[in-house]
C-alpha positions in Angstrom: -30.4 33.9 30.7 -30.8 30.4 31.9 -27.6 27.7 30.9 -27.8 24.6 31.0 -24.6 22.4 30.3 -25.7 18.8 28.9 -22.7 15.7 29.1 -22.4 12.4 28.1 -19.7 10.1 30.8 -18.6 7.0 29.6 -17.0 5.4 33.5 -15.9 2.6 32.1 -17.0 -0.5 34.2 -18.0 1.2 37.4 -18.7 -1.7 40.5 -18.2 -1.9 43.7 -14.7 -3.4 44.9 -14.2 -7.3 44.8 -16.7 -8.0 42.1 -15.9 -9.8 39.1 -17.3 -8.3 36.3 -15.9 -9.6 33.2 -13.8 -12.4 33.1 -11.2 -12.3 36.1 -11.2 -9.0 36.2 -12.0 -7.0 39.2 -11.3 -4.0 41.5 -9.4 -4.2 45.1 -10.9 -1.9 48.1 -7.7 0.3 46.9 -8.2 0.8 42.9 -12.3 1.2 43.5 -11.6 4.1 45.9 -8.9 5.6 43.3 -11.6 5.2 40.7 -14.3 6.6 42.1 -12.2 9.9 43.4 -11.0 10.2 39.8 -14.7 10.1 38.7 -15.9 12.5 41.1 -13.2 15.1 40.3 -14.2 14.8 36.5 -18.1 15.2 37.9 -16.8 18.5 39.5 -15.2 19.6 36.8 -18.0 19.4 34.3 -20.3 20.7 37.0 -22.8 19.1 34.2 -27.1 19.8 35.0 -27.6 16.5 33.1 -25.1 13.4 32.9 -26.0 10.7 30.7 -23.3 7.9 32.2 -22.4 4.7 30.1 -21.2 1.6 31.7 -22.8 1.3 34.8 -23.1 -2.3 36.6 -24.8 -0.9 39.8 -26.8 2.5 40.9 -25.0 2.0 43.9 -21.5 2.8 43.1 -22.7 5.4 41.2 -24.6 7.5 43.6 -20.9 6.7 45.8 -19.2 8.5 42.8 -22.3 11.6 43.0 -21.8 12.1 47.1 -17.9 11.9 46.9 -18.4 14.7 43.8 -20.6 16.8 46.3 -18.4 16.6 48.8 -15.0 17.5 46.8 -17.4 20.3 45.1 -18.3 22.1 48.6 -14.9 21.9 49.9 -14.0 24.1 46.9 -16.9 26.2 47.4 -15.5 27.1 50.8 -12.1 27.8 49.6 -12.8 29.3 45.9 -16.1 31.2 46.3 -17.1 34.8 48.7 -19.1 34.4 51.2 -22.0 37.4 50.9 -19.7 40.0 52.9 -17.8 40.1 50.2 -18.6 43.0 47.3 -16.7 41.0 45.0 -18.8 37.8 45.2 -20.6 38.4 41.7 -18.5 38.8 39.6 -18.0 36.7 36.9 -15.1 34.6 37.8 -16.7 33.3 41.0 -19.5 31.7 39.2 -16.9 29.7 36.8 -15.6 28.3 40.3 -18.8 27.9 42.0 -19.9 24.4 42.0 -23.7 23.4 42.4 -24.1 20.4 44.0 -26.4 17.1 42.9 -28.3 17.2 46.3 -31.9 17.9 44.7 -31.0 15.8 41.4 -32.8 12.9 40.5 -30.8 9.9 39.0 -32.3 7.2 36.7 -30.6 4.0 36.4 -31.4 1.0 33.6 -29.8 -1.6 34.1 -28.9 -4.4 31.4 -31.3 -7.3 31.0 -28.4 -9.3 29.5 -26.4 -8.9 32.7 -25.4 -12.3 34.1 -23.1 -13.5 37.0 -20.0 -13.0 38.4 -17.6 -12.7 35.5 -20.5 -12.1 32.5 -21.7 -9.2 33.7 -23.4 -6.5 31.2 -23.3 -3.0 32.1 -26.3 0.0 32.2 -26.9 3.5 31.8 -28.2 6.0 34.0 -29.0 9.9 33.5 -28.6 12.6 36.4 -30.8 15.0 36.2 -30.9 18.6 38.7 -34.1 19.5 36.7 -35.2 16.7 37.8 -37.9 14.2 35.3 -41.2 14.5 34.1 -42.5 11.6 34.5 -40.9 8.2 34.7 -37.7 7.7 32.6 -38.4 4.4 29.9 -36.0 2.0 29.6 -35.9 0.7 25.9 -34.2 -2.5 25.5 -36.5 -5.7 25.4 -38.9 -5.0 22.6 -41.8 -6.4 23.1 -42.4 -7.2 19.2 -39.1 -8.5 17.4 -38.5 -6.3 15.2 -37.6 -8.0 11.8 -34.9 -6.0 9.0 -35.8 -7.0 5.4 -33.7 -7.8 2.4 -34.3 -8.2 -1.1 -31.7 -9.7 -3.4 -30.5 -7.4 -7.1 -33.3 -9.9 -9.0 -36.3 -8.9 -6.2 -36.3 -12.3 -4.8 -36.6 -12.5 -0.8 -33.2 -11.8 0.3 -34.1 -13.2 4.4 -34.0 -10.5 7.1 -32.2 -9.6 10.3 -34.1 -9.5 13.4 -33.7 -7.6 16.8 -35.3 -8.6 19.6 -33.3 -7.2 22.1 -30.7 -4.3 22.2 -27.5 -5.3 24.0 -27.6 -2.4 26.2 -30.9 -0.6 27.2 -31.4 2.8 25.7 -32.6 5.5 28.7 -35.3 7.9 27.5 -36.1 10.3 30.0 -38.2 13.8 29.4 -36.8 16.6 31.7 -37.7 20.1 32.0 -35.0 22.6 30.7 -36.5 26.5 30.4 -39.7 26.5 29.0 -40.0 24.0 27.5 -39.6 20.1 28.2 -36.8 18.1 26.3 -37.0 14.1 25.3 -33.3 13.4 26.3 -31.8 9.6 25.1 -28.8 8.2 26.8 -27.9 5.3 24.8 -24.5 3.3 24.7 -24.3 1.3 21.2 -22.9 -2.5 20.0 -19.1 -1.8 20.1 -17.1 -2.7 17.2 -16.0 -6.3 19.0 -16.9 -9.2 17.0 -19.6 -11.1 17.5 -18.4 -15.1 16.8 -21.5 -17.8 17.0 -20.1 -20.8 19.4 -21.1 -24.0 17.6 -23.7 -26.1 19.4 -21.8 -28.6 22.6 -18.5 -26.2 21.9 -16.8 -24.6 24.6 -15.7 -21.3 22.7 -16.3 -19.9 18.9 -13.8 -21.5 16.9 -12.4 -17.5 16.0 -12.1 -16.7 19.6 -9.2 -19.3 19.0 -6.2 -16.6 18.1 -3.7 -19.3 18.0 -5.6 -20.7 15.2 -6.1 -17.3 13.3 -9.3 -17.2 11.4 -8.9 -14.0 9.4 -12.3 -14.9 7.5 -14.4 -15.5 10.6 -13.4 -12.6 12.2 -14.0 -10.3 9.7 -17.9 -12.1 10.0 -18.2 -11.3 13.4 -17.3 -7.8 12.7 -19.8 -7.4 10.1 -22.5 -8.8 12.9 -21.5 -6.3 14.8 -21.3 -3.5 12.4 -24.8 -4.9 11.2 -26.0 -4.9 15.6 -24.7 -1.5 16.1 -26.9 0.2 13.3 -30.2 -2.0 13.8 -30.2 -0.3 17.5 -29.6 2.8 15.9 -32.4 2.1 13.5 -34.4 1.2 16.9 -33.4 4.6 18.3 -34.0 6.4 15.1 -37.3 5.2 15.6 -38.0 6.4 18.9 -36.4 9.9 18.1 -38.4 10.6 15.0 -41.6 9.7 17.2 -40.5 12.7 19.6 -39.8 14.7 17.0 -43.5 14.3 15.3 -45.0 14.8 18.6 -43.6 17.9 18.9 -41.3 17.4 21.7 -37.1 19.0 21.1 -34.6 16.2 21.4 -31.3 15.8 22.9 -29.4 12.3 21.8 -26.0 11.8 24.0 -23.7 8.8 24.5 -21.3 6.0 23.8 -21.9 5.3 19.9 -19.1 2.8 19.2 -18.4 4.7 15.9 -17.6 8.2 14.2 -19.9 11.3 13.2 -19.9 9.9 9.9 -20.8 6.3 10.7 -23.7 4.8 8.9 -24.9 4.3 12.9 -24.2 7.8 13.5 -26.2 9.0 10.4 -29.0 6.7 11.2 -29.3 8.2 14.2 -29.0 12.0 13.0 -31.1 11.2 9.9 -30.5 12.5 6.4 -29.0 15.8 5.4 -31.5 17.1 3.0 -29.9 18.2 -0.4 -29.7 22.3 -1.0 -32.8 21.5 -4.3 -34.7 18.7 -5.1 -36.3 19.8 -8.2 -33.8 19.0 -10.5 -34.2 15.6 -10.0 -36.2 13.0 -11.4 -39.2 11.8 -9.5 -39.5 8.6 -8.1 -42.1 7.2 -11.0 -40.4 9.1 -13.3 -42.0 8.2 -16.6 -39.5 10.6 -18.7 -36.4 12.5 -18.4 -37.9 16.0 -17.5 -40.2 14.3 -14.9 -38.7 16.2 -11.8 -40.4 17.5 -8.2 -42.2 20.4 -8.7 -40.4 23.3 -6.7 -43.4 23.0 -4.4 -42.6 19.6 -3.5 -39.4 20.8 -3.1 -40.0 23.0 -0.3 -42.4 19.8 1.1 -39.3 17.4 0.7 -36.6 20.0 2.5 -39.3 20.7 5.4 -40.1 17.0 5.9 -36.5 16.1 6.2 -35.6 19.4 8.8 -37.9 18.7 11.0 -37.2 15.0 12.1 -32.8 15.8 11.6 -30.2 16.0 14.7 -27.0 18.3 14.2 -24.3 17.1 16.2 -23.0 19.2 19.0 -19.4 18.7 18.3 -19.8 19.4 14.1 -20.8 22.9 15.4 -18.0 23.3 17.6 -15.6 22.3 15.2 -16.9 24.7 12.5 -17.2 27.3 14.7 -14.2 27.4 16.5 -12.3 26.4 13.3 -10.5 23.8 15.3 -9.8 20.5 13.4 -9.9 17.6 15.4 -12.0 16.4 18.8 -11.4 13.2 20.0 -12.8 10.9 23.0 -11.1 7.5 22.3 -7.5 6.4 21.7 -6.5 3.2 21.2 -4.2 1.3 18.9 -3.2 4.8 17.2 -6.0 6.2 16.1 -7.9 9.1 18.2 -11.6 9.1 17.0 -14.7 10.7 18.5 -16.9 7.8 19.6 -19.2 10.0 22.4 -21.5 12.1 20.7 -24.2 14.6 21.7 -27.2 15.0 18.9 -29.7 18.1 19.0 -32.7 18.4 17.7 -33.3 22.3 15.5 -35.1 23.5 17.9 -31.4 24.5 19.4 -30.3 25.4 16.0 -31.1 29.5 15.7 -29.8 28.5 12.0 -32.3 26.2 11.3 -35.2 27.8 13.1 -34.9 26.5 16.6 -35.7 28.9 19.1 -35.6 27.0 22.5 -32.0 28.0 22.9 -28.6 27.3 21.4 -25.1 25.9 21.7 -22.9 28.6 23.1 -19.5 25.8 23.9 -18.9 22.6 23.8 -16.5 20.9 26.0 -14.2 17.3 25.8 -12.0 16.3 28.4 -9.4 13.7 26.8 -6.0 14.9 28.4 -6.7 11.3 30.6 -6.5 9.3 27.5 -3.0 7.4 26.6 -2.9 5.0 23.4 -2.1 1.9 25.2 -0.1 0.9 21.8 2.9 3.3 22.8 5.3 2.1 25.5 5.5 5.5 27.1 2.4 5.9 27.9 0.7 2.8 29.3 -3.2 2.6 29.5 -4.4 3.3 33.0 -7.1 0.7 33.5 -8.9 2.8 36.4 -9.8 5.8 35.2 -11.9 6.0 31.9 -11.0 5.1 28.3 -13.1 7.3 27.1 -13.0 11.6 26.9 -16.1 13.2 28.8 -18.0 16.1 26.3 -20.2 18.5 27.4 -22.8 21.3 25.4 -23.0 24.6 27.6 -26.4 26.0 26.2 -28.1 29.1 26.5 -32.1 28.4 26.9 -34.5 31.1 26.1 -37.0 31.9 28.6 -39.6 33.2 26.0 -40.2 33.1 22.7 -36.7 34.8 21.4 -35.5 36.2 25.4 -32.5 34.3 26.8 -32.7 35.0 30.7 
């Protein structure tokens, strides 16, 4: 049987020391080192075959993160694992501590064409990969066509349109070969839920950025920008998904989404859940009350929709574990799940997939602290956000696991 474990890592805002990436914020030689240990530990710990990472403002302080993992990995090995003299070596609690190393991996790293100078810096993505690529990883960000969002208003009249020409952080689509088959895997890190305020023409700041002049109106506007950002780049991604999908090739959809499972981004993403029968309802020409899909179109309706749907990883978790509640974010007392991983059916036994399925599914949030209690202040060095990981079991052939 062949596993492979799958994991999405937000860092949050990983740089080398004394750069300023956001406004007058930046890391001494002392809180970098911290920072990158703590991250390499976590690497170790998930022992993950492919890492989609999220904020990433240079390859270079990652790939400092991946050898400091290796090395913190093989000095376990030599304490935690048999050498072959031992008759013990194989069994199974020796392969939970055995850690694998990123050596051979190949690491892809896009970074943000919106990333400016000291102090406006945007951050990347990258994925880390020990079955290596196929191919040469995309990076989906500047479209070369802007992409233009139609309304209509209640009467039919032209209701204007939203256009995206630009993603505000690139989407990673990479095609890497996992058993036998090869899997289109998307590392994407969505808008956030920050508003979005337009600074008048010759002004210095957006008038809402003003707190001391509270502008509870505006800022609600610039969270319905961002709402309205955050599911147009879905929609973009949507798109590129669907494309795999129809091609023929599985998918596997991880990252920072900004929002819950049961976002309208989210479901964009995932794409609709078909309903259990569609013949009892009325066609879309209806021209009377008993005009209804045939049961043949039916079966056409429930197939079309099937084929081109993610199921998130951490729904089946929940449902099959029977636990309640997973959670990667904490902030301002609410603990949401805002880092999802999306698979395609072909990992879905249930649904007809036989590539492989989702055996576990892993978060680890016991680093998180709501910064809104005094007890528990928010550690700005290590991440804000829980790490998940899928442990799946590939098939080798049609219906084996090896």
């Amino acid at each position: 049987m062949l596993r492979a474990r799958v994991a999405s890592f937000n860092v949050k805002n990983l740089i080398g020391p004394e750069q300023e990436y956001y406004k007058f914020q930046q890391y001494t030689e002392e809180e970098y080192a911290w920072k990158s240990d703590w991250l390499a530990e976590q690497l170790v710990t998930m022992d993950a075959d492919i890492v989609g990472f999220q904020e990433i403002f240079e390859e270079a302080a990652l790939r400092d993160v991946i050898e400091a993992a290796d090395e913190i990995g093989q000095e376990s090995n030599e304490v935690s694992v048999p050498d072959r003299s031992k008759r013990y070596r194989k069994r199974a609690i020796f392969r939970k501590l055995s850690y694998t190393g990123y050596d051979d991996a190949a690491l892809a790293f896009a970074p943000n064409v919106n990333d400016g100078d000291a102090g406006h810096r945007r951050p990347g993505v990258a994925l880390l990969s020990r079955f290596g690529f196929e191919g040469t990883p995309e990076v989906i960000q500047e479209l070369k066509t802007p992409l233009d969002i139609p309304f209509q208003d209640f009467d039919g009249e032209d209701g204007g349109y939203y256009r995206v020409s630009r993603l505000s952080r690139p989407i990673l689509k990479a095609r890497i070969p996992m058993g036998r088959a090869v899997v289109t895997v998307f590392n994407t890190h969505l808008k956030s839920k920050l508003g979005e305020f337009v600074r008048p023409e010759g002004a210095e700041f957006a008038p809402e950025s003003d707190l001391a002049n509270y502008d509870a109106v505006g800022r609600a506007l610039g969270s319905a920008r961002a709402a309205m950002r955050r599911m147009a780049e879905a929609w973009v991604l949507r798109g590129e998904i669907v494309a795999e999908l129809k091609a023929g090739h599985p998918v596997i959809v991880m990252g920072d989404f900004n929002d819950s499972e049961n976002a309208v981004s989210s479901e964009i993403i995932a794409g609709e859940k078909p309903f259990k029968n569609y013949s009892w309802m009325l066609r879309h020409n209806a021209k009377a009350s008993n005009d209804r899909y045939s049961r043949e179109e039916n079966e056409h309706i429930q197939e079309a929709i099937a084929s081109v749907q993610l199921h998130s990883a951490e729904k089946r978790f929940v449902k099959k574990s029977l636990r309640d509640m997973v959670y990667t974010s904490a902030f301002g007392g609410v603990f949401e799940s805002i880092d999802q991983i999306y698979m395609s059916r072909h990992f879905v036994p249930e649904a007809g997939g036989d590539l492989g399925e989702m055996e576990y599914f892993s978060v680890l949030n016991d680093h998180l602290t709501d910064g809104s209690h005094a007890e528990a202040p928010y550690n700005k060095l290590a991440s804000d956000h829980g790490q998940i990981m899928v442990h799946l079991a590939l098939n080798d052939r049609r219906g084996e696991k090896r």
